[in-house]
MARMAR-232783 format. One line per field, with one value per residue (C-alpha): x, y, z; residue number from 1; residue in one letter. Coordinates in pm, 1 decimal, decimal comma. Example, Ala and Ser with C-alpha at 12.3 -4.5 7.8 and 13.67 -1.06 7.14 Angstrom:
<guzas>
X	1230,0  1367,0
Y	-450,0  -106,0
Z	780,0  714,0
k	1  2
r	A  S
</guzas>
This chain:
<guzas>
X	3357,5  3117,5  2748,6  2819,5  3042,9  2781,5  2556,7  2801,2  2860,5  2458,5  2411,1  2650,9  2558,7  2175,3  2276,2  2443,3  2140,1  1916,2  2140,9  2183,3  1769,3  1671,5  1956,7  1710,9  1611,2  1781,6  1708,8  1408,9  1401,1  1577,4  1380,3  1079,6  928,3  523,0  377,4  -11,9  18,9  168,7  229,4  245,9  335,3  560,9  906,9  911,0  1216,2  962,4  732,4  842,5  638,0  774,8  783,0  455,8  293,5  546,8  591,4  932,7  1073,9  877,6  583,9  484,6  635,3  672,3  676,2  715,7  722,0  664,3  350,9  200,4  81,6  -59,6  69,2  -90,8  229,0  505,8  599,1  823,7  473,3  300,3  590,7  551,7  204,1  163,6  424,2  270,0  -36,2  -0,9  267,0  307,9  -109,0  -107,8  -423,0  -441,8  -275,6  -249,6  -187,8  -21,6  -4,7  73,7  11,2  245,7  360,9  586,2  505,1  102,4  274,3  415,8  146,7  -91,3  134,8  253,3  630,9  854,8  1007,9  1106,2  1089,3  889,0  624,1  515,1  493,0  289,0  22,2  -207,5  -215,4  -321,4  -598,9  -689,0  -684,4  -907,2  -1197,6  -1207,3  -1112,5  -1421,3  -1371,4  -1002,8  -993,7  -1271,7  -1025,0  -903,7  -492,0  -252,8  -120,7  -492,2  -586,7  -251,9  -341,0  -694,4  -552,2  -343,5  -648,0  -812,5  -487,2  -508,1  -881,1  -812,8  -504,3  -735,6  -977,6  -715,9  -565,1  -876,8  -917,5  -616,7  -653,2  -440,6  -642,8  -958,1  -807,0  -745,6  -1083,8  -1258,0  -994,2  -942,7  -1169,0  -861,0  -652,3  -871,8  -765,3  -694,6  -620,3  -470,0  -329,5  -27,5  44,1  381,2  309,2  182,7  245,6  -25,0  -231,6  -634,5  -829,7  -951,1  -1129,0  -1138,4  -1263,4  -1351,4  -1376,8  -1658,8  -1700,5  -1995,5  -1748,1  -1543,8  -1729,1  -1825,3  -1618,8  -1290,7  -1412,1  -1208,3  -1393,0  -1162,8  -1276,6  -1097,6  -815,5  -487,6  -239,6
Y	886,5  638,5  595,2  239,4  455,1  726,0  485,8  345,7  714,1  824,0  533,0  563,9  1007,6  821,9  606,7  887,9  1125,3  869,0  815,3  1187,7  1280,7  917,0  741,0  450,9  399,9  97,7  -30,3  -72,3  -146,4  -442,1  -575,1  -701,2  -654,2  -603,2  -406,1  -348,6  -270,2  -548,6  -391,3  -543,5  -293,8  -243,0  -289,7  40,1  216,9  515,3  367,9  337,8  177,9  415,6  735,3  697,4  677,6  843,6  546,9  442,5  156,8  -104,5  -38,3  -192,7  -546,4  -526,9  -735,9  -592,6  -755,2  -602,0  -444,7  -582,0  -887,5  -1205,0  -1535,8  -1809,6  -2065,0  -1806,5  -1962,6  -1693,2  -1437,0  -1723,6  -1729,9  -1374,9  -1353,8  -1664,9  -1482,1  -1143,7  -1286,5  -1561,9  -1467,8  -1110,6  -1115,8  -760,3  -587,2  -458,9  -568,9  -262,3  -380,4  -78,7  -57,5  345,1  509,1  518,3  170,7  25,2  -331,8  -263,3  -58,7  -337,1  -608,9  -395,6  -478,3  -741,3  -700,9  -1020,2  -993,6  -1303,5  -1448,8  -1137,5  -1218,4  -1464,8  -1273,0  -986,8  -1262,5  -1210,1  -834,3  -939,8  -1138,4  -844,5  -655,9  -912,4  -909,6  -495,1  -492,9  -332,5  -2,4  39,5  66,7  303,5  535,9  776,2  828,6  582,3  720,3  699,4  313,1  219,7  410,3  261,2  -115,3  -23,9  46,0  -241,4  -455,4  -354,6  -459,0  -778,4  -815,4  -764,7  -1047,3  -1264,7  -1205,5  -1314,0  -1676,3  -1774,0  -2021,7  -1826,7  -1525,5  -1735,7  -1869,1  -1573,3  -1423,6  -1707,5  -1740,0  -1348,7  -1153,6  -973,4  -865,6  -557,1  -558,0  -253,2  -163,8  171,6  329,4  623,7  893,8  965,1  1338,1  1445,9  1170,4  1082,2  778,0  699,2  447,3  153,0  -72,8  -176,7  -540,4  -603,2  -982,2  -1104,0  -1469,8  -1358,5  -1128,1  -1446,3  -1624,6  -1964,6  -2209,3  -1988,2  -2074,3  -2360,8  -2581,2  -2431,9  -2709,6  -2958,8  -2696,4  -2797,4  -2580,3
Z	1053,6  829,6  917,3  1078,8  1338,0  1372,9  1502,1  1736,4  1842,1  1855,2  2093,3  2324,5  2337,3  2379,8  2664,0  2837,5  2778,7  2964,5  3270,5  3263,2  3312,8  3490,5  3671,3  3701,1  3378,2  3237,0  3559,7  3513,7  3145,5  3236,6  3546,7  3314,7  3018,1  3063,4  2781,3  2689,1  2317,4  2041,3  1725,3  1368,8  1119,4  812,4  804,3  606,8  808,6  827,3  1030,5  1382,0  1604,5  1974,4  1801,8  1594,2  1918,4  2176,9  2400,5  2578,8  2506,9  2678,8  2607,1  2307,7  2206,3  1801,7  1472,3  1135,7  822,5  437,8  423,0  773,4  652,9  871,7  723,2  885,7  784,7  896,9  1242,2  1291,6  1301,6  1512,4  1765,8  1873,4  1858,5  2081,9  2294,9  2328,9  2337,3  2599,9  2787,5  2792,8  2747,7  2592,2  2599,3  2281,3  1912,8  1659,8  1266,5  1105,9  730,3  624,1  310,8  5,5  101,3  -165,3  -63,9  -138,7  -485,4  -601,5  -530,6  -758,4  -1033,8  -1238,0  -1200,1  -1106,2  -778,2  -773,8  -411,7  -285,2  -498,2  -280,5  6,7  -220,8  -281,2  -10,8  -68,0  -444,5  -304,6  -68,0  -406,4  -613,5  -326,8  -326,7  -705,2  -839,0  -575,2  -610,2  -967,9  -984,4  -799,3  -1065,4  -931,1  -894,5  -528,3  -455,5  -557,7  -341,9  -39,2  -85,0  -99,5  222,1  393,8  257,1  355,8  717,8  739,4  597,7  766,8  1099,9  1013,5  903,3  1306,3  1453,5  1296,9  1467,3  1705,9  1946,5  1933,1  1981,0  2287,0  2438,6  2352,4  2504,8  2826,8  2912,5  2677,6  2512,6  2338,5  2138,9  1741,9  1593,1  1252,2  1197,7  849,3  869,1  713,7  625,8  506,7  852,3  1108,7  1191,2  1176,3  1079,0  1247,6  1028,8  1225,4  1573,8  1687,6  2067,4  2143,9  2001,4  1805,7  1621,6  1395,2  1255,6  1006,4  1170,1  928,8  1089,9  1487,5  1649,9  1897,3  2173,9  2375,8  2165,5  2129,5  2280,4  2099,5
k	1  2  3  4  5  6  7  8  9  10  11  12  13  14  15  16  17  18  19  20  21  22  23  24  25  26  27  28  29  30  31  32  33  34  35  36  37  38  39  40  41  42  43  44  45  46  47  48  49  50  51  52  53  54  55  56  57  58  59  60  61  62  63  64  65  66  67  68  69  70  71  72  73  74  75  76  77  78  79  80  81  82  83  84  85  86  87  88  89  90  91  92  93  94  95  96  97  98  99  100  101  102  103  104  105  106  107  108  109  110  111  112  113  114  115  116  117  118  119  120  121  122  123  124  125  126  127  128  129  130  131  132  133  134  135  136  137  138  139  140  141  142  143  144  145  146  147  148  149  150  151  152  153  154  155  156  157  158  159  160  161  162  163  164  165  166  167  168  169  170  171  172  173  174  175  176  177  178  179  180  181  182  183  184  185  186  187  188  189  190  191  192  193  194  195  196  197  198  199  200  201  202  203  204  205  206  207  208  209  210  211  212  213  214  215
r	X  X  X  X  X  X  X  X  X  X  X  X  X  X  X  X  X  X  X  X  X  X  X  X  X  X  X  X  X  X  X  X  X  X  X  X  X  X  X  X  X  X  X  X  X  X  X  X  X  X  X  X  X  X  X  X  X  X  X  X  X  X  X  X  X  X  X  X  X  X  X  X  X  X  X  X  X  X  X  X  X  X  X  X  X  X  X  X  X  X  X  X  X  X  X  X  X  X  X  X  X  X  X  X  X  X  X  X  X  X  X  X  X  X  X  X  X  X  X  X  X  X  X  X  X  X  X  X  X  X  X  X  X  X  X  X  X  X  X  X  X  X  X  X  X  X  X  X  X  X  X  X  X  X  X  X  X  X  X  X  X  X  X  X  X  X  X  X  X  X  X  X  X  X  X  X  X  X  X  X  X  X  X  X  X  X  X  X  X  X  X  X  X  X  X  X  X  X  X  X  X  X  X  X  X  X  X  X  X  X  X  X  X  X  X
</guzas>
């Protein structure tokens, strides 16, 4: 048997399992789809978003890209934030970077990636603003865990001068913004930064008039 069939095989021995202990439970999984958490983390295969966090499926509607970044042209990002924001209207959005992430590696140097490296461009700018503290860092392992950190916090701030964000804020005080940092060495994951709704933390050339705001 190949790995592609071992899949097949795991999923089918993970279906049954489920019926087996709750004969209800892709019942319900199917009815709807209401979840509190949105999650934007790393595509990193490591890094999964239900186990991290030991939620059923469900319960947290997800987006990953390379190295949790927010890209303010990248409709496809947009899409489901508009989605889990406005329509799902989750409660809270978690950004997720985790240590030893090869995405943050990379941007710290100046390899040629070709196409990636324009995706590793805002984590260099992340690194140009906190330059001065992540170089004093004596280990290599150390300045990249310190730009993660850095990335998520950025990445946070970047979230909130959205215009869809601001919406929300304004129209149902939520959703919370949390930026959290993992640890693949012991599972578990540091708290960055968390931003309630609040206008006076965006700097005021990033705050729409929301009352000229159609979309």
């Amino acid at each position: 048997m190949n790995d592609y069939e071992n899949l097949i095989k795991q999923n089918k021995s993970w279906s049954e399992e489920k019926i087996a202990s709750d004969k209800n439970f892709f019942d319900r999984l199917a009815a709807q789809q209401k979840p509190k958490f949105f999650w934007i983390g790393c595509s990193d295969s490591r890094v999964p978003a239900n186990q991290i966090t030991g939620t059923a499926p469900g319960e947290i509607f997800v987006h990953r890209n390379i190295a949790n970044v927010i890209v303010h042209t990248d409709l496809n990002f947009l899409s489901v934030l508009q989605y889990a924001v406005e329509i799902l209207e989750v409660e809270h959005i978690i950004v997720c970077g985790h240590y030893g992430c090869g995405g943050v590696e990379a941007a710290l140097t100046n390899n040629n990636y070709g196409l990636i490296n324009k995706w590793l461009k805002d984590i260099k700018e992340v690194y140009k603003v906190h330059q001065a503290e992540i170089d004093c860092i004596p280990t290599h392992e150390g300045r990249v865990d310190k730009l993660v950190e850095f990335n998520v916090i950025e990445q946070c701030q970047d979230l909130i001068t959205t215009s869809i964000i601001q919406k929300s804020w304004k129209n149902r005080k939520a959703p919370i913004i949390h930026g959290w940092a993992y640890g693949l060495n012991n599972g578990l994951v540091k708290e960055l930064v968390n931003l309630e709704p609040d206008f006076e933390q965006i700097h005021p050339i990033y705050r729409f008039d929301l009352d000229q705001l159609n979309s």
